[in-house]
Structure formats: C-alpha cells, structure tokens
C-alpha positions in Angstrom: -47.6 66.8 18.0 -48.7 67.1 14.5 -47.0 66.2 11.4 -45.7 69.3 10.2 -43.6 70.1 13.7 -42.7 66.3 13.6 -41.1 67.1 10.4 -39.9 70.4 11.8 -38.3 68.9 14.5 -36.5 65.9 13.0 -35.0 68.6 10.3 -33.7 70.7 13.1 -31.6 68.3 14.8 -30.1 66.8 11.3 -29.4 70.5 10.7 -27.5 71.1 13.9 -25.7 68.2 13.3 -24.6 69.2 10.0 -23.6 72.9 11.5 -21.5 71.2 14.3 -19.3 68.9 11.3 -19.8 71.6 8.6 -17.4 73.6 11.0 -15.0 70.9 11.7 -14.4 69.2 8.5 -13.6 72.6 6.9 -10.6 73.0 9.8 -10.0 69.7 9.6 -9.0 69.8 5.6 -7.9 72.9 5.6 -5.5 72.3 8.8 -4.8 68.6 7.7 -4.6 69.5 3.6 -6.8 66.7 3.0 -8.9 67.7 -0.3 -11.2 64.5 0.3 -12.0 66.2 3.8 -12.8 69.5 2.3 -14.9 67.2 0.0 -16.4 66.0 2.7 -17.3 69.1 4.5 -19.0 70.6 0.8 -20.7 67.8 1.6 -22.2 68.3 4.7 -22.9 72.2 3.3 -25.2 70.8 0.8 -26.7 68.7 3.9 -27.4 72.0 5.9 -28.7 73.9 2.6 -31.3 71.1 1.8 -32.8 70.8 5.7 -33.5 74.4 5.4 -35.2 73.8 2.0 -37.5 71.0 3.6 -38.3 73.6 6.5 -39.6 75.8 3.8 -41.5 73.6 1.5 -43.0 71.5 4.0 -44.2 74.3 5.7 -46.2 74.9 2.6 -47.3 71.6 1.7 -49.1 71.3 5.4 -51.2 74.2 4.1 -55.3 73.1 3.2 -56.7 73.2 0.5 -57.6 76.8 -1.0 -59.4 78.3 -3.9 -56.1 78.0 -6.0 -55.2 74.7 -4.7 -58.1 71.9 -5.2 -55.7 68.8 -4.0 -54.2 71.1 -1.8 -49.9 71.8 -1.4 -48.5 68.4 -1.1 -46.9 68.8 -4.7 -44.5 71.6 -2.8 -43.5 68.5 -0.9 -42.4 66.5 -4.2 -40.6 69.8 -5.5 -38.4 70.4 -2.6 -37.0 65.9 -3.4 -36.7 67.2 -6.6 -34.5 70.7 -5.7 -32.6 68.3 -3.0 -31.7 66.1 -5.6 -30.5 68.7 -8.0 -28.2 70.5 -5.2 -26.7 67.4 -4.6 -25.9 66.3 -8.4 -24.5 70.0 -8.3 -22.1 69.1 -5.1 -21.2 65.5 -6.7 -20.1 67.0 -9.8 -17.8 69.6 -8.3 -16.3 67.4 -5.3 -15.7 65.1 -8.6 -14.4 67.1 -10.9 -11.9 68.4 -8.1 -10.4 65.3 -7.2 -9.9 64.6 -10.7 -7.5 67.4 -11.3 -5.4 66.6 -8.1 -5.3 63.0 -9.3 -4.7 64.0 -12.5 -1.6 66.7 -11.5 0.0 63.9 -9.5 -0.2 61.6 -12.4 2.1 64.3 -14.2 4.5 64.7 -11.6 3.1 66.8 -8.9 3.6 66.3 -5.4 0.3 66.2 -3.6 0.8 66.9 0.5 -0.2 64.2 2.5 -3.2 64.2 5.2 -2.9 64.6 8.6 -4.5 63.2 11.5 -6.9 65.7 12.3 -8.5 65.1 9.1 -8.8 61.6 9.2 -10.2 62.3 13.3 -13.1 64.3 11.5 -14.1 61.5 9.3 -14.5 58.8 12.0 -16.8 61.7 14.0 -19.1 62.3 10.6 -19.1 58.4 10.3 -20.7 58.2 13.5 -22.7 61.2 13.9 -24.1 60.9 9.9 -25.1 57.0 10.6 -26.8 58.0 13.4 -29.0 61.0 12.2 -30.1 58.8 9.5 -31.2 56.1 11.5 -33.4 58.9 13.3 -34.5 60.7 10.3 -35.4 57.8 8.2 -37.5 56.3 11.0 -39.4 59.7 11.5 -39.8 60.0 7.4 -41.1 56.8 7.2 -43.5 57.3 10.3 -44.9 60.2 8.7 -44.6 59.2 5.1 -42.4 62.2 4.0 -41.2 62.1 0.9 -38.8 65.2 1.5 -37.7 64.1 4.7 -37.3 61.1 3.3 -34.7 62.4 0.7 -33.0 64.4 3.5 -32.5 61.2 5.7 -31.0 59.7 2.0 -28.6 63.0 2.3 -27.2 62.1 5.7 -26.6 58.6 4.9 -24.6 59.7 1.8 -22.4 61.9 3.6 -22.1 58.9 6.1 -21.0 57.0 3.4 -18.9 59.2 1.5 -17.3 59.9 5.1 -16.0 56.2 4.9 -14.5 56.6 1.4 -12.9 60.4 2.8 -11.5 57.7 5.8 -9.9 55.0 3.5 -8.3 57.7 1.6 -6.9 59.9 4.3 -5.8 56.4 5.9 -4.0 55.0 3.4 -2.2 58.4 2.3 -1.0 58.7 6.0 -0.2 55.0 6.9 1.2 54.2 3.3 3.6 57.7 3.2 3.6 60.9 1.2 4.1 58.9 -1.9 0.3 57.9 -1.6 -1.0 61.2 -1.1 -3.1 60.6 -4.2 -5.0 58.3 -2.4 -6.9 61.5 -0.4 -8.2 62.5 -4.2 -8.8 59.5 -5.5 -11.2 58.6 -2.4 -12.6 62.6 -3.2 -13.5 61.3 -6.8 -15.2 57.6 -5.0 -17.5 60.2 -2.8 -18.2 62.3 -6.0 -19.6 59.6 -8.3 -21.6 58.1 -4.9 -23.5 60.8 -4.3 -23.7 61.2 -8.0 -25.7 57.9 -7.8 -27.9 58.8 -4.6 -29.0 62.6 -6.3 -29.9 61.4 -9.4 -32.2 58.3 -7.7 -33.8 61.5 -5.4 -34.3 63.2 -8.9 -36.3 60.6 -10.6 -38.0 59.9 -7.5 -39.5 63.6 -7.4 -39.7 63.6 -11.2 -42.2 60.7 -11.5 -44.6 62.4 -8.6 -44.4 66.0 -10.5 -45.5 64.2 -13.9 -48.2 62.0 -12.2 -46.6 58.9 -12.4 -49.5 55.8 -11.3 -48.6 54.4 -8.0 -46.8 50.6 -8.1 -48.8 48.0 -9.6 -49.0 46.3 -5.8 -50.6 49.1 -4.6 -53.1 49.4 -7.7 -53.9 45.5 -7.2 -54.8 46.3 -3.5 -56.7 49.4 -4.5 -58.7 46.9 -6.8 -59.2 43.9 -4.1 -61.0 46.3 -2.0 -63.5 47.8 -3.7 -64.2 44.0 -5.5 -64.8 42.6 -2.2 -67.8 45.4 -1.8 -70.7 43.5 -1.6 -73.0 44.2 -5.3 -69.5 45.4 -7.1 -69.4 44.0 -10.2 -66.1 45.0 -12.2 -64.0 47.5 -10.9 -62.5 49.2 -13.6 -60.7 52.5 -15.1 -58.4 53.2 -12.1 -56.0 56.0 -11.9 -53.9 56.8 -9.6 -50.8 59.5 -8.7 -49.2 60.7 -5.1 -49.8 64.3 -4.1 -46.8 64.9 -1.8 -47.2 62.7 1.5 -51.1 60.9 0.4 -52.6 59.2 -2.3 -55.0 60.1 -4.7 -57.5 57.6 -6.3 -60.0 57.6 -9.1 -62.0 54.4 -9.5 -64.9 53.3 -11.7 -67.1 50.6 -10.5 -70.2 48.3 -11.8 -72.9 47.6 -9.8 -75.9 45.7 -9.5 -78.7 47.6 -11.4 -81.4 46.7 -9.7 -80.1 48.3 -6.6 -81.0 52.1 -5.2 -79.2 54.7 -5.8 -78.8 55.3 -1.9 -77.4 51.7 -1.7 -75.4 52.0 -4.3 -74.0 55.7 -2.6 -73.9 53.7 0.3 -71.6 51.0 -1.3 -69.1 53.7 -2.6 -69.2 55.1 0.6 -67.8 51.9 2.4 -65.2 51.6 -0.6 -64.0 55.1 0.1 -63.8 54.6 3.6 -61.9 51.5 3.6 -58.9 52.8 1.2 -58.7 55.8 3.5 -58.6 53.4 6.8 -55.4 51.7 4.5 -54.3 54.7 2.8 -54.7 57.3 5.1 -57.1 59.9 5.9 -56.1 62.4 4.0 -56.4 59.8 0.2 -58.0 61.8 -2.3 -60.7 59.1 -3.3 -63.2 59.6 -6.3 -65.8 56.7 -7.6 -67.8 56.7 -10.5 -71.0 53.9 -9.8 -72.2 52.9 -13.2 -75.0 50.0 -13.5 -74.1 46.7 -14.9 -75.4 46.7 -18.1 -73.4 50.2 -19.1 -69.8 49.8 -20.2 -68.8 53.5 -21.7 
C-alpha cells in the first residue's frame, strides 16, 4: 500500500470516529445542558473539518513533479498544518470566549443549570475513543513522516485532553450540587486556552516549513559527517537546508582533492548523494557543488 492511501486510510477511520462523538456530544450537551460538553463536541467538529482538509491536500502533495512544480507538491502538505492550526486557534477562541460569559453571568448572580449524567457519560467515551485514535494516528504519521497527519493525530489528542477537563467539570458540577454549576464553564474556558496552546504550536510548526526554515542543527551536523567521511572530501561547506512537505532537501558544497578526475570526483558526489538519501529518504532533494581544493569562492 503506498503512502498516500496509508495516509488516506488512517484519516478515514479518525474521521469516523469523530462523526460517531460529533453526534453524541451535541445530544449529550444539549440533553444534559452541559456548555463544556457542547464545547467539547465544537471540538470534535473542528476534528472532522481538518481530516477532510488532509484528504484533500495530501492528495495533492503525492502529485510528481511537473513543469510548474520543480520540487514537486509537498509544500501543499505544510499548508494544510498550517490551515489545521488556524481552524483550531478559531475553535479555541470561541469555546473560550463562551465559557467566559457563562462564568462571568454566574459571577453576577445568575443561575447556571447543572449537568447531567449523560453529558458527563459522553466525556468518558471521547476520553477513550480520542486516546485511542491518537495512539493509531501518531504511529502511522510518524511511520510515514507526515507532517499533516501528524498535526491531525495532535488534534485528536487535544480533544482527548480537553475531554478530561469537559469530565472534571461536569463531575464536580454534578457531585458538588447546582451551586457548582459554574464549574461546567470554567472547565469550557481550561479546554479553550489548551487547545489554544496546541493550534498555535501546529501554526508555527507549518510557518517555519512555508518560509524555509533550515532543518535542526542535529540534522545539519549529520548531513556534514557524511559527506566528510567521503574519501578525497576536503571541507564540506555552504550547506542549506529546508523540508518540502514529508522529505528533505539538501544543498551542499564540497572541496576536493585537485588532483583527482572529474569522473572520480562525480563519482564521489555520487556516493555522498546516495548515502543521505539511504538516511533521509529516497525522495531528499540532494544538490552538490565539487570545487577543487585550492578554490574558496
């Protein structure tokens, strides 16, 4: 199975996950008047939302190379961390500023209904069913080195999460009486400024791919250990580096021994290149510039 329907395939059962307690959460607040389970349930909306956006874009970014495209589509892979991000800043914000007002009528007087047990039943199910999809998604991203799925495995465990703070709120309003109702919004506002946390971390991931950021210096310093222990490589030097989506991409300058042929010297940057790609991946975009010894600029 290649990677694209790996991909496919791991979204697709996150996403009928997220269908099955999309449904139940919104009875579950709306029957049990629990605003941290309707919260909750926004939540796992947003969750549904961004698997279709990684079934779109990564159906993109598995497209070669093309006459508009030189490094091919991987970028579309980096934009749709960055649109998941942004959705769920969006989702934070309002689940947020919502619990907020609640919290804030109560503090003036209001009398905020209390839970009931169905609502508090639904967060225990998302706990369990969220963890678990994660677990399964996170293994697969990582497996295939997918940013995007990545960021979507991220998503689940944040409503997994956010489902234990919806729990100790709907808990403690229903155990401690009505007079702690304002325990269900304050637990609203915890899973607000949580996934507040997790979007804006998926934001500056995607952010730092889209404006070429260099890959981490332990990377670079591997990068550099192979192609010094080359035989006849002098200095390597000038490196740059960036991701494009899901692979690498490597440009490397390198001094050799003058007095070699140029068809050893090919030869050389030939084993260089094939040993990042054997560590990197097949797919690394690798580029070397041989320069003699005695020439520095």
């Amino acid at each position: 199975m290649d990677r694209e329907r790996q991909i496919y395939k791991v979204t697709l059962a996150g996403g009928a996950v997220n269908v099955v307690l999309l449904a139940f959460k919104f009875a579950a607040g709306i029957l049990g008047h629990s605003a941290a389970m309707i919260a909750d349930a926004v939540h796992s909306l947003s969750d549904f939302i961004t698997d279709l956006i990684v079934l779109v874009f990564v159906h993109i970014s598995g497209k070669p190379q093309d006459k508009s495209h030189d490094y091919g589509h991987g970028k579309y892979e980096t934009l749709a961390l960055t649109i998941i991000g942004i959705a769920l800043l969006i989702v934070a914000v309002g689940i947020f500023h919502n619990g907020a007002l609640r919290i804030a009528a109560w503090w003036q007087g209001e009398e905020l209904e209390a839970p009931g047990m169905l609502a508090l039943w639904a967060a225990l199910v998302s706990i369990i069913l969220k963890e678990v999809t994660y677990r399964f998604t996170i293994r697969y991203a990582r497996k295939l080195d997918s940013p995007a799925l990545e960021a979507n495995a991220w998503h689940h465990r944040s409503d997994a999460l956010s489902s234990i703070g919806t729990t100790v709120g709907i808990g403690g309003a229903i155990l401690l009486g009505r007079r702690w109702a304002v325990l269900d919004p304050i637990a609203s506002v915890v899973v607000g400024a949580f996934i507040v946390k997790v979007a804006v971390e998926l934001i500056m991931q995607g952010m730092r791919d889209l404006l070429e950021h260099s890959l981490p210096d332990d990377v670079e310093d591997e990068i550099i250990r192979i192609a010094q222990d080359e035989p006849d490589v002098i200095q390597p030097h000038d490196l740059r580096t960036r991701r494009i989506g899901n692979r690498y991409a490597i440009e490397l300058h390198i001094l050799m021994n003058g007095d070699i042929t140029l068809s050893q010297a090919h030869s050389h940057a030939d084993s260089i290149e094939g040993k990042l790609k054997e560590r990197f991946g097949e797919n690394t975009h690798v580029a070397i510039h041989m320069e003699p010894a005695d020439v520095t600029d």
